[in-house]
C-alpha positions in Angstrom: 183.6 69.3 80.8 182.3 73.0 81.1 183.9 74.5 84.0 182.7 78.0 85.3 184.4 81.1 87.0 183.2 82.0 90.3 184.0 85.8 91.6 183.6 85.5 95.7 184.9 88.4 97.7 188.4 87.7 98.5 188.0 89.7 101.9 185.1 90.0 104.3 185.4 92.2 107.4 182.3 92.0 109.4 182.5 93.9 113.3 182.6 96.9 115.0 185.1 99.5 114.0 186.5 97.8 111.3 185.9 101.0 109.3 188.8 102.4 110.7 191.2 99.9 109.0 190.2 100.8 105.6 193.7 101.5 104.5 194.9 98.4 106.1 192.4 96.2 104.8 193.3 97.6 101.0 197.2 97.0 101.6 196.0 93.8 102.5 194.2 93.0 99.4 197.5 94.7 97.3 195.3 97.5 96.4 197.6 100.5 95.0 197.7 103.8 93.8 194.1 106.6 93.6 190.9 105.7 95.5 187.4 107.4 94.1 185.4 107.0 97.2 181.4 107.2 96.1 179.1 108.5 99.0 175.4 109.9 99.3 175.2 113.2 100.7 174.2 111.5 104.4 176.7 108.4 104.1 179.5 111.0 103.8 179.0 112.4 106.8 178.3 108.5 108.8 181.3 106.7 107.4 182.6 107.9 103.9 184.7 110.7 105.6 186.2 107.9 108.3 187.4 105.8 105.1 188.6 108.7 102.9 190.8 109.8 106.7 192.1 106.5 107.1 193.4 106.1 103.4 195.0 109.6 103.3 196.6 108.4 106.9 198.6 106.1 105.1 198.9 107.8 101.8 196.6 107.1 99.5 195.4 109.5 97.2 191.4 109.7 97.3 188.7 111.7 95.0 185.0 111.6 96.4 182.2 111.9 94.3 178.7 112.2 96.1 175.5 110.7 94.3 171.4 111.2 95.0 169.6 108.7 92.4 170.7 105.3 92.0 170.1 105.9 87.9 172.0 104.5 84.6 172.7 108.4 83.9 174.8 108.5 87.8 176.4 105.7 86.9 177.7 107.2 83.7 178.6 110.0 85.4 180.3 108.0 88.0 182.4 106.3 85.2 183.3 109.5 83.8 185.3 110.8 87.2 187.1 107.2 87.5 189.9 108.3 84.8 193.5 107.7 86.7 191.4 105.5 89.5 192.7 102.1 90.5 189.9 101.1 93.0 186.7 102.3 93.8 185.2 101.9 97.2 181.1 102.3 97.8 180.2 103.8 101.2 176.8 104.0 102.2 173.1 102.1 101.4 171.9 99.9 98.4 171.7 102.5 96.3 175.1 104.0 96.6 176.3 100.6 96.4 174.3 99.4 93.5 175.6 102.9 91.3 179.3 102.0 92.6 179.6 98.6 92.2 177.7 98.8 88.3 180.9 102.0 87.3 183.6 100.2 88.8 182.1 96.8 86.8 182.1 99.0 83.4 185.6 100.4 83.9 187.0 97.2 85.0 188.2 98.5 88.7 188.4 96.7 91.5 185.7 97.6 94.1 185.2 97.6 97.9 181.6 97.3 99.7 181.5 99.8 102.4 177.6 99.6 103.6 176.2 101.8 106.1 173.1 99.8 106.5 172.1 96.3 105.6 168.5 96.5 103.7 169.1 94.1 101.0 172.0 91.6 99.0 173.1 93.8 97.2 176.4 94.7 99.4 178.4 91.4 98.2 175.9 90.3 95.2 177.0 90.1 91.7 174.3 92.5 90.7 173.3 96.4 90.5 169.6 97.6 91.3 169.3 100.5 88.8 165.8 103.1 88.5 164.6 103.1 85.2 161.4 104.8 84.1 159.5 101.5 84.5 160.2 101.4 88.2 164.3 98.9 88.5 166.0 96.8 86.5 168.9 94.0 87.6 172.2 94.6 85.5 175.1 92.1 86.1 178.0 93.1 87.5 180.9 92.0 89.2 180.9 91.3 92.7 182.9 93.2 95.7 186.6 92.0 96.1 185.9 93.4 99.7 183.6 94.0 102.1 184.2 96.6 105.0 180.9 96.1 107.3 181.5 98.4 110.7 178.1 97.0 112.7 178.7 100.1 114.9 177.5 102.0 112.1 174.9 99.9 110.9 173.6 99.2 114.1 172.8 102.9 114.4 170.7 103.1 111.0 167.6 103.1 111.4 166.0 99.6 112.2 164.0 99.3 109.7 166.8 99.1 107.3 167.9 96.0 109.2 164.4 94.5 109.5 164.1 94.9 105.4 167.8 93.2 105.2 166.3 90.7 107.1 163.1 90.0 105.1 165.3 89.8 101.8 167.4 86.8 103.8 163.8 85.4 104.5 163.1 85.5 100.8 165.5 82.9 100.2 162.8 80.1 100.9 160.3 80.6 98.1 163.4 81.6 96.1 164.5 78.0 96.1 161.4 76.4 96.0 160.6 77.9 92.8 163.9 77.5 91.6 163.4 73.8 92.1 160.1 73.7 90.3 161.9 75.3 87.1 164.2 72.6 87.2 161.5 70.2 87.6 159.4 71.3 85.1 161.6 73.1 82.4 165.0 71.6 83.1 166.2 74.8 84.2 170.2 74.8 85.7 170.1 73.9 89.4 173.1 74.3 91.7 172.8 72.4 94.9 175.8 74.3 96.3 174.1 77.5 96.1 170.6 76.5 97.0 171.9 74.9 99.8 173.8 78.0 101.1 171.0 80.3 100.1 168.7 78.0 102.3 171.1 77.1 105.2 171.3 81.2 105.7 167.4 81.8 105.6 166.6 79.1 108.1 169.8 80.1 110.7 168.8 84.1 110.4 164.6 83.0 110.6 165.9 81.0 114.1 167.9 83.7 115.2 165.1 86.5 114.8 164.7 86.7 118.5 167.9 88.2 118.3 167.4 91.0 116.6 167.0 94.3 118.5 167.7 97.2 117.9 170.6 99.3 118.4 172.4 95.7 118.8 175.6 95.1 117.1 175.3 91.6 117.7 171.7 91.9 115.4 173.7 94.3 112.8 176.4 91.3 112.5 173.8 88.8 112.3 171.9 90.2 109.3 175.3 91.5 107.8 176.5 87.8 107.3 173.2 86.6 106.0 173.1 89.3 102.9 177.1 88.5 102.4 176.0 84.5 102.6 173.1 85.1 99.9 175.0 87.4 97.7 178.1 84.7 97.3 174.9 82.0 96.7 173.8 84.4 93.7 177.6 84.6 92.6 178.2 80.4 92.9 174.9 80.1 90.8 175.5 82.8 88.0 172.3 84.0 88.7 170.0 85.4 91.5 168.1 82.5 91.5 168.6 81.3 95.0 167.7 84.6 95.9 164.8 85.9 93.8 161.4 84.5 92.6 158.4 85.1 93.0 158.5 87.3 96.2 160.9 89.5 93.9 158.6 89.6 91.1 155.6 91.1 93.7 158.0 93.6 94.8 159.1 95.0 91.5 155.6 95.1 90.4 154.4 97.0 93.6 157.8 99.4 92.5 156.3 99.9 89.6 152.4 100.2 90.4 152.2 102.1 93.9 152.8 105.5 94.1 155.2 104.7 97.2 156.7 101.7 97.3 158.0 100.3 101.0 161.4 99.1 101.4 162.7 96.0 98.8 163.1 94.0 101.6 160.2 94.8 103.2 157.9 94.1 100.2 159.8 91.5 99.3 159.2 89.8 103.0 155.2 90.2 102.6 155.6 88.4 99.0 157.3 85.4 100.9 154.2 84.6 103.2 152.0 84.4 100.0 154.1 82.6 97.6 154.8 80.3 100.5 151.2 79.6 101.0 150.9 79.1 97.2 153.7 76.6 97.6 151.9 74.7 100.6 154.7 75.3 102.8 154.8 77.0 106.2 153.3 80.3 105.3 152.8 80.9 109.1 156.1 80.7 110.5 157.4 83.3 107.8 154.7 86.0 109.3 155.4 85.3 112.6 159.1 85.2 112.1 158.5 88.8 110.6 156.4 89.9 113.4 158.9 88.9 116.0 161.5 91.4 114.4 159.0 94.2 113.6 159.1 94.1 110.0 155.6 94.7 107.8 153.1 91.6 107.1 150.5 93.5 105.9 149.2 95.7 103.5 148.4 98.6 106.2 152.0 98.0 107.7 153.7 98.0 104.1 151.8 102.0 103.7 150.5 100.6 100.2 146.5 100.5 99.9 145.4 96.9 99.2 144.4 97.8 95.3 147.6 97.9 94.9 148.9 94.6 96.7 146.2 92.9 94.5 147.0 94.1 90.8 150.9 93.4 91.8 149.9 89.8 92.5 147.5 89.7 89.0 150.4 91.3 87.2 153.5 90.2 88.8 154.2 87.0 86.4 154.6 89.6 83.5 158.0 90.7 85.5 160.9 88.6 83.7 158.7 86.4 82.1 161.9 84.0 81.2 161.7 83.5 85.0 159.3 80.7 86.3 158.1 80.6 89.5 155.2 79.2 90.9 153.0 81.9 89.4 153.1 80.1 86.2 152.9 81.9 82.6 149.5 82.9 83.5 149.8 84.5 86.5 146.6 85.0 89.2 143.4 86.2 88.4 141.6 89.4 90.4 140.0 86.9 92.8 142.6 84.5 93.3 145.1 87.5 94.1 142.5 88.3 96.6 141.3 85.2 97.9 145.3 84.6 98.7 146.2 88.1 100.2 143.0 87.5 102.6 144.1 84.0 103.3 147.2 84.7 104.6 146.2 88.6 106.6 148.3 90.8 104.0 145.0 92.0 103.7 143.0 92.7 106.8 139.6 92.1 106.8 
């Protein structure tokens, strides 16, 4: 019998002011000896010097190293500064996050999630979003052994961070479905555990978008749990399956074709009303559920001209090909990609 390991965070900290007990929470989790702390020049300032003053507080030693481009070269250079480092904690947005979690995976360290705003999975998944000249590429890597989420802070981000977090939660639901049809139709692995728990947390945050305001803890904690709940369904999978098909490959394609790409999360929320449609499912109820929180549904609200949104749906099946989603092998034509972005209102007539 083939048995597979299954990193989860061992601690998840979720509420307001929970920054503060940084050095409590790493006692807590046996963490010993020198702390590299990696920050963007803005997250220093809203929480990364809060967790480097509660760590010295109780003795730590702690080295800070501020980064600007989530690239392989940072990461490198990130690696480079970890010599004499026994953890490595990641304070700030995706990216940050992302560069941190990818070093600390390559020089085997344990690593702590600090995020300062909740735009996408990436703050407990077992992956790194990385720039590359064709636009990102998803490296493996291992997942937070903690998570430090202070919704005070991310409350206070701006909100369309949040409403992007909460369109990559969304996501989840065309995920699955075309993870299904792989299964179906190629024999691809399935785990029902992790579909299940990738579903179960798209259909309780879609419910609870009333909910989300901004400014709101309560919303910051909502969407918080939702990415931690999709990024331990990517790590009881082994892949990002439950969270990324289709929607995902109309995203990176947009990444790599417009000249400025929205948020992930956003794009990645406009891809889900399409594929959903394609699917036959209730395309409707994913707009509206992204309309009642503010986040884009169209091309005009997304900033990208419609050429665009059409040749990422004609090319988007050529983005991990070895992934099959409802777009098939062969992808849309011209007039199908714009027969379904009408259809469904990305696309405003």
């Amino acid at each position: 019998m083939d048995f597979k390991r299954v990193l989860l965070p061992r601690g998840m900290h979720v509420g307001p002011g929970v920054i503060e007990d940084t050095a409590a929470i790493c006692k807590d989790l046996r963490l010993k000896g020198k702390f590299l702390v990696v920050t963007g020049p803005t997250t220093l300032k809203i929480g990364g010097e809060k967790v480097m003053e509660s760590l010295q507080k109780e003795g730590f030693e702690v080295e800070n190293t501020v980064i600007h481009h989530p690239s392989l070269e940072v990461v490198g250079e990130v690696q480079d500064q970890m010599e004499g480092v026994s953890a490595v904690l990641g304070v700030g947005g995706g990216k940050v996050i992302d560069v941190a979690k990818l070093a600390s995976t390559r020089c085997n360290l344990d690593f702590i999630s600090v995020p300062t705003a909740a735009s996408h999975d990436g703050i407990a998944s077992p992956r790194a979003s990385i720039k590359n000249e064709g636009g990102s590429v998803s490296i493996e890597a291992t997942p937070p052994m903690g998570i430090i989420a202070d919704t005070h802070i991310i409350g206070q981000a701006p909100f369309r961070l949040l409403a992007a977090g909460f369109g990559d939660i969304i996501s989840n639901q065309t995920a699955v479905l075309d993870w299904k049809l792989a299964h179906r139709l190629l024999n691809e692995y399935f785990s029902d555990s992790a579909a299940n728990l990738s579903l179960v947390t798209a259909e309780v945050t879609a419910k609870m978008a009333d909910a989300v305001k901004e400014g709101h803890v309560e919303s910051a904690a909502l969407v918080v749990k939702g990415l931690i709940s999709s990024g331990m369904a990517i790590s009881i999978a082994g892949s990002s399956r439950p969270a990324s098909g289709a929607e995902h490959k109309f995203s990176h394609a947009l990444d790599v074709i417009a000249p400025q790409p929205a948020l992930h999360g956003e794009q990645c929320g406009v891809g889900t009303i399409m594929m959903m449609y394609l699917h036959g499912g209730d395309w409707e109820f994913i707009r509206n559920t992204l309309k009642a929180i503010k986040a884009p549904t169209t091309a005009r609200e997304l900033g990208i001209k419609p050429d665009y949104i059409i040749e990422a749906l004609s090319m988007a099946h050529t983005i991990r090909q070895e992934r099959y989603t409802i777009l098939g092998d062969r992808g849309l034509t011209t007039q199908a990609a714009e027969k379904l972005a009408a259809r469904t209102g990305v696309i405003e007539s």
